[in-house]
C-alpha positions as CSV (number, residue, x, y, z in Angstrom):
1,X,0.0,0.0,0.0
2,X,1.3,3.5,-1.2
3,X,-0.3,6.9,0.7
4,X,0.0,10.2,-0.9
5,X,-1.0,13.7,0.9
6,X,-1.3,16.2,-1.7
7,X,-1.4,19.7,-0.4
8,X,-2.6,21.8,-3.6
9,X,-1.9,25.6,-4.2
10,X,-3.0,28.0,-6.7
11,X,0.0,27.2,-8.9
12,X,1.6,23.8,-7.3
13,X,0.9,20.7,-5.3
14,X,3.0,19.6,-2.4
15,X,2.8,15.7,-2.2
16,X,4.2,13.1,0.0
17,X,4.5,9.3,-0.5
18,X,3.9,7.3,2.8
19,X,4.3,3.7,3.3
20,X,1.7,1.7,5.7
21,X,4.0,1.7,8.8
22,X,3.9,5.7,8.2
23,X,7.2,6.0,6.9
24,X,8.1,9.3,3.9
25,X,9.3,7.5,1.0
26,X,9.3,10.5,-1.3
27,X,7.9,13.9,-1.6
28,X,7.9,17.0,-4.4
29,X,6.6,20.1,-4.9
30,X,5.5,19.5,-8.3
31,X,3.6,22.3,-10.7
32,X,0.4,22.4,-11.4
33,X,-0.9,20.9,-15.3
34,X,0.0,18.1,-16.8
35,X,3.9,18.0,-16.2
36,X,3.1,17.8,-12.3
37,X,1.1,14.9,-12.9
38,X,3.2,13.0,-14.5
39,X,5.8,13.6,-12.0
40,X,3.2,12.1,-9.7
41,X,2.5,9.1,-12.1
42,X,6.2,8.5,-12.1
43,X,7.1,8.6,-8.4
44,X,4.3,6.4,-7.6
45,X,5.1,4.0,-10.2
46,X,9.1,4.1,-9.2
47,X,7.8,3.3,-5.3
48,X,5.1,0.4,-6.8
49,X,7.5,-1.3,-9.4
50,X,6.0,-2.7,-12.6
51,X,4.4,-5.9,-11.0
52,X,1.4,-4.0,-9.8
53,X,-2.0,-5.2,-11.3
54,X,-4.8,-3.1,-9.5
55,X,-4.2,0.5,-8.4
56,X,-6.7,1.2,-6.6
57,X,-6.1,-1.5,-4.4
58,X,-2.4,-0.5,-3.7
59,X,-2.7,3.9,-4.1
60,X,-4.4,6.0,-1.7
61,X,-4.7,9.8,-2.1
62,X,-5.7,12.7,0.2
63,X,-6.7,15.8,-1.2
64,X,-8.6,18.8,0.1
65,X,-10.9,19.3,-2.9
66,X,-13.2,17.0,-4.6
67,X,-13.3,18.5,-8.3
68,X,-11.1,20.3,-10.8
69,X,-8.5,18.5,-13.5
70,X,-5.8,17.5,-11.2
71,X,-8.2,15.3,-9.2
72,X,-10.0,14.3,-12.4
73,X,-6.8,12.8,-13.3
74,X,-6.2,10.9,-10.1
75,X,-9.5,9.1,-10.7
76,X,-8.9,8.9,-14.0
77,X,-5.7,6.8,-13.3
78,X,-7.9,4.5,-11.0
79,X,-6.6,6.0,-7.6
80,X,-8.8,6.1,-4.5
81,X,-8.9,9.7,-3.7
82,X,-10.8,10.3,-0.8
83,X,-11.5,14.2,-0.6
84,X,-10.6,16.0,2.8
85,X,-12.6,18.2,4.2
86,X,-10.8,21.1,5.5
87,X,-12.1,21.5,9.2
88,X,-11.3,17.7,9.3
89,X,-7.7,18.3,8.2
90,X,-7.9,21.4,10.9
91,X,-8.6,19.3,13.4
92,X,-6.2,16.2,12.4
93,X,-3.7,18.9,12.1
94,X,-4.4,20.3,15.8
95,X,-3.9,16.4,17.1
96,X,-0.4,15.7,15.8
97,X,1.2,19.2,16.6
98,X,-0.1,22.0,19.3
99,X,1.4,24.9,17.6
100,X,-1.0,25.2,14.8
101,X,1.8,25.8,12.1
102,X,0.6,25.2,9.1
103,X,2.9,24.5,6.0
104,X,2.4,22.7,2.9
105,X,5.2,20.1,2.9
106,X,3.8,19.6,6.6
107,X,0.2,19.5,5.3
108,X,1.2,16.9,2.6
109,X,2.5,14.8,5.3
110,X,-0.6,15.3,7.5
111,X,-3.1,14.3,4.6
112,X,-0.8,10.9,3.9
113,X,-1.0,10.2,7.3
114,X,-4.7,10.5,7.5
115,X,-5.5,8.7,4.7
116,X,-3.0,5.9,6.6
117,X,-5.2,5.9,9.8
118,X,-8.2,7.4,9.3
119,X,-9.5,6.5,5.4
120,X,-12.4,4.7,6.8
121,X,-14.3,7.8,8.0
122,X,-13.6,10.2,4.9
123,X,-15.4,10.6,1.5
124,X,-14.3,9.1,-1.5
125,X,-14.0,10.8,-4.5
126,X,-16.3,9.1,-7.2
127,X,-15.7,9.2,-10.7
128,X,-18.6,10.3,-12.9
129,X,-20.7,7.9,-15.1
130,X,-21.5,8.6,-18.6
131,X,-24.7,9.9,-18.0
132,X,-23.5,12.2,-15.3
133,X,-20.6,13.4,-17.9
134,X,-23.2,13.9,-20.8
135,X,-25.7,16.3,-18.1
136,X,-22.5,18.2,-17.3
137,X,-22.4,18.8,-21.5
138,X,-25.5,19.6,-21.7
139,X,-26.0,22.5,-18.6
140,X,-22.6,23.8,-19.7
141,X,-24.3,24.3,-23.2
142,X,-27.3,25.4,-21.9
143,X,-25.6,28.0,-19.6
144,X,-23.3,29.2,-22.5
145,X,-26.6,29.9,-24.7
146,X,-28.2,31.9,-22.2
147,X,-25.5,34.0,-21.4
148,X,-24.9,34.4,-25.7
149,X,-28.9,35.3,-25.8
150,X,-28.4,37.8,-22.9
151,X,-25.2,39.2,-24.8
152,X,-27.2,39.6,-28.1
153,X,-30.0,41.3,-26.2
C-alpha cells in the first residue's frame, strides 16, 4: 500500500508518499498541469514497481478538494482519492502538533498520514458515469446559450 498527501496551491501541489507503517518515502513540490502529474504518475510508479495489477487496491490519495482536472486525473488513473474536508484536516492537524503551524510540505504529510489511519471515516471521491458526464455537456451548453442570448440582447 502506497499513501499520498497532496497539499494543492494555486500554482503547485505539495505531495508526499507514505508507506503503511507511516514512513516518507518520497515527496515533491510539483507544478500544477499536466507535467506535475506525470511527476506524480512516475514517483508512484518508481515506489510500486512494474508488477502491480490493481491500483486502486495498492494507491491512496488525500486531497482537500473533490473536483477540478488534477483530481480528475487521479481518478482517471484509478486511484482512491478520498476528498478531505478542511475542518477535518484542521482538526487532524491540531492532534499531531499543538502549535497550529501550518505549511504545505507539513500539510502533505498530514493528509498521507490520515489517509493511513483514518480513510475509513472520509469521503471518496467518485468518478462520474457517462450519463453524469453527458448532463454536465448539456448544462454547460445550456448556460453558454443563455449568457450568448443575454449578450445579443
Amino acid at each position: 500500500m502506497l499513501f499520498v498527501g497532496d497539499d494543492w496551491a494555486e500554482g503547485h501541489h505539495d505531495v508526499e508518499l507514505m508507506d503503511v507503517s507511516g514512513r516518507r518515502l518520497a515527496k515533491a513540490r510539483l507544478p500544477e498541469g499536466v507535467a506535475g502529474i506525470a511527476r506524480l504518475h512516475a514517483m508512484i510508479g518508481g515506489q510500486l514497481g512494474d508488477d502491480v495489477e490493481d491500483v486502486a487496491d495498492q494507491v491512496v490519495i488525500g486531497i482537500e478538494t473533490d473536483r477540478g482536472p488534477w483530481v480528475r486525473a487521479l481518478v482517471a488513473a484509478g486511484y482512491r482519492v478520498f476528498a478531505v474536508n478542511p475542518l477535518q484536516a484542521s482538526r487532524y492537524r491540531e492532534r499531531l502538533a499543538v502549535s497550529g503551524a501550518k505549511s504545505d510540505a507539513a500539510d502533505a504529510h498530514m493528509l498521507a498520514d490520515m489517509v493511513r489511519t483514518d480513510s475509513h471515516q472520509l469521503r471518496t471521491v467518485a468518478g462520474d458515469t457517462a450519463g453524469a458526464e453527458a448532463v454536465k455537456v448539456v448544462t454547460r451548453t445550456h448556460k453558454t446559450l443563455i449568457w450568448e442570448r443575454t449578450r445579443a440582447g
